[in-house]
C-alpha positions in Angstrom: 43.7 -9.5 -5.9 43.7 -11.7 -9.2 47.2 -13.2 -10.0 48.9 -11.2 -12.8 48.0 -11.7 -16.2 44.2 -11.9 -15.1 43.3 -8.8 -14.0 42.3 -7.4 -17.0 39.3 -10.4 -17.2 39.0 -10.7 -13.8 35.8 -9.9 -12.1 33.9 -9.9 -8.7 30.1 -11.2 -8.6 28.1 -10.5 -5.3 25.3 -13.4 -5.2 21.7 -11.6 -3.8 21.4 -14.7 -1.2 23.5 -17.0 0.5 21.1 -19.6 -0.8 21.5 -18.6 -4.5 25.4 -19.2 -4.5 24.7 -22.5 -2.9 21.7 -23.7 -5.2 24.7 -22.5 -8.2 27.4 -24.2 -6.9 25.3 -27.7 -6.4 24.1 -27.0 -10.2 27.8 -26.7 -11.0 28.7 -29.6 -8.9 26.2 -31.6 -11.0 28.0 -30.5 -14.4 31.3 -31.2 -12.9 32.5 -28.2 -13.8 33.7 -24.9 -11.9 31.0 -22.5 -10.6 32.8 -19.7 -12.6 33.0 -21.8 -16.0 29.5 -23.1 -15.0 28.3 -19.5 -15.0 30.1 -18.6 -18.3 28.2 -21.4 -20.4 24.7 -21.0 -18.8 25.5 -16.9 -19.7 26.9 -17.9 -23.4 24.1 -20.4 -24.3 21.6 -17.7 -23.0 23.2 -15.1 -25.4 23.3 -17.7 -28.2 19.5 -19.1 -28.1 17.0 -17.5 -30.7 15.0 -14.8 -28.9 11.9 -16.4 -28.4 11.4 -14.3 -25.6 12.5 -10.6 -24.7 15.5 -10.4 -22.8 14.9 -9.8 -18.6 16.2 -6.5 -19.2 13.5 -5.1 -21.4 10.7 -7.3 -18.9 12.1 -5.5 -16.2 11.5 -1.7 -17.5 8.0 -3.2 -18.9 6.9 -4.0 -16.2 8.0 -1.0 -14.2 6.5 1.2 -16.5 3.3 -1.2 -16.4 3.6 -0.5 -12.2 4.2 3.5 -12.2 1.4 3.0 -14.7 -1.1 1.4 -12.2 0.2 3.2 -9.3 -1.2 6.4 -10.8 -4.0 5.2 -11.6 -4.5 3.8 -8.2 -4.1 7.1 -7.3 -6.4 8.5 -9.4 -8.5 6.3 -8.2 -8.2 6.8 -4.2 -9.0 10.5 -4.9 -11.9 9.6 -6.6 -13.3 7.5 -3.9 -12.4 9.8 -1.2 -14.3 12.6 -2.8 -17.3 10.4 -3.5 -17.2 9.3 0.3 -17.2 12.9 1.3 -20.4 13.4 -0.8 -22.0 10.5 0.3 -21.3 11.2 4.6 -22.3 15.2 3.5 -25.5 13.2 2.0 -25.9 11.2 4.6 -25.2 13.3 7.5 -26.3 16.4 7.1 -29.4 15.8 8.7 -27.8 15.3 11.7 -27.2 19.7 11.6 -31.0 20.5 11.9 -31.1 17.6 14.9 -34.6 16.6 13.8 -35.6 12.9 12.9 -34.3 10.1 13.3 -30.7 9.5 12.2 -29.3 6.6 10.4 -25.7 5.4 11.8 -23.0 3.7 9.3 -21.3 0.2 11.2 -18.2 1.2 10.1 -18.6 4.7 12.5 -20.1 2.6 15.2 -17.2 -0.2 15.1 -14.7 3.0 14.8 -16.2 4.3 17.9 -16.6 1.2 19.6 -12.8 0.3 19.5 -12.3 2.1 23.0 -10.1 4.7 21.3 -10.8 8.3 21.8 -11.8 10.2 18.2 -11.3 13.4 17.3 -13.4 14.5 14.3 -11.0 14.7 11.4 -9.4 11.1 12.7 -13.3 9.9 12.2 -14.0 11.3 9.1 -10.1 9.8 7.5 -10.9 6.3 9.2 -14.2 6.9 6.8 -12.2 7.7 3.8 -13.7 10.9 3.8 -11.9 14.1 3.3 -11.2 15.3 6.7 -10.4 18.5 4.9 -14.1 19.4 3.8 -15.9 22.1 6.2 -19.4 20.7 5.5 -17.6 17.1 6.5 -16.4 18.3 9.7 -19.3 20.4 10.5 -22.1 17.0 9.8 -19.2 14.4 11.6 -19.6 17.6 14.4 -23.4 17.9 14.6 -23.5 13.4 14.8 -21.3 13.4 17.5 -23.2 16.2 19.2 -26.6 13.8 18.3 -25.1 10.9 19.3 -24.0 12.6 23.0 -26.9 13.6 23.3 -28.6 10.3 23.1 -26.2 9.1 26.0 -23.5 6.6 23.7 -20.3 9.3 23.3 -18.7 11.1 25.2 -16.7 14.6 24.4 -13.5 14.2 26.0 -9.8 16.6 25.6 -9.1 15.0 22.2 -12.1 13.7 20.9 -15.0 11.3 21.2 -14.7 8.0 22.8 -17.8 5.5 23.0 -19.4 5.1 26.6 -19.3 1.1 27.7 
């Protein structure tokens, strides 16, 4: 509670770190003045210098909008590759349906299956960045792990595929 007379101009300031009031208060220290006075003239010669630059405030919602900016186009982006890595496993996999040939694997799906975890399909195609959503991705990621049981290196469990050791 200010003493009376001040409590029109009085007000509270919560510091974001510990550290922060104690770098101001050495700053202050070194001016020989009081933090609050010290604050008050670093403020008032802030509001007084020519604006060379643009205040905080307006770099602030620049450069938010500059981030919601990129973040939908990192979106944009993402969908993009997803649905070009669902063409290209379709591409490369489809093959695999007609079980003739011989059948080229990807080392990311062999380190995937390798990792000692058990796989179900749709985890395999996401861990791809394919669309786990896409019937002809799920039915080629199907017919592979079919292939590649049948050449003796999975093994159909409950809840997947797991790689034998």
């Amino acid at each position: 509670m200010p003493p009376k007379g001040f409590g029109e101009k009085c007000h509270t300031l919560y510091f974001p770190s510990k550290e922060m009031l104690i770098s101001w208060r050495e700053k202050a220290h070194l001016a020989k003045i009081p933090l609050t006075k010290w604050i008050i003239a670093i403020v008032e010669n802030s509001l007084e210098s020519p604006d060379e630059e643009l205040p905080a405030s307006h770099d602030i919602q620049a450069l938010r909008q500059e981030n919601l900016r990129l973040r939908k186009e990192n979106a944009t982006l993402q969908q993009s590759l997803s649905a070009r890595e669902t063409e290209l496993f379709k591409l490369k996999y489809a093959p695999a349906k007609n079980s003739a040939g011989i059948l080229e694997l990807d080392s990311r799906l062999i380190a995937i299956l390798q990792d000692g975890c058990t796989w179900s399909q749709r985890d395999i195609l996401e861990a791809l960045d394919v669309n786990a959503h896409d019937v002809d991705a799920l039915q080629a990621v199907t017919a592979l792990m079919q292939r590649l049981q049948d050449a003796g290196v999975v093994a159909e469990e409950k809840r997947g595929w797991r790689w034998k050791k």
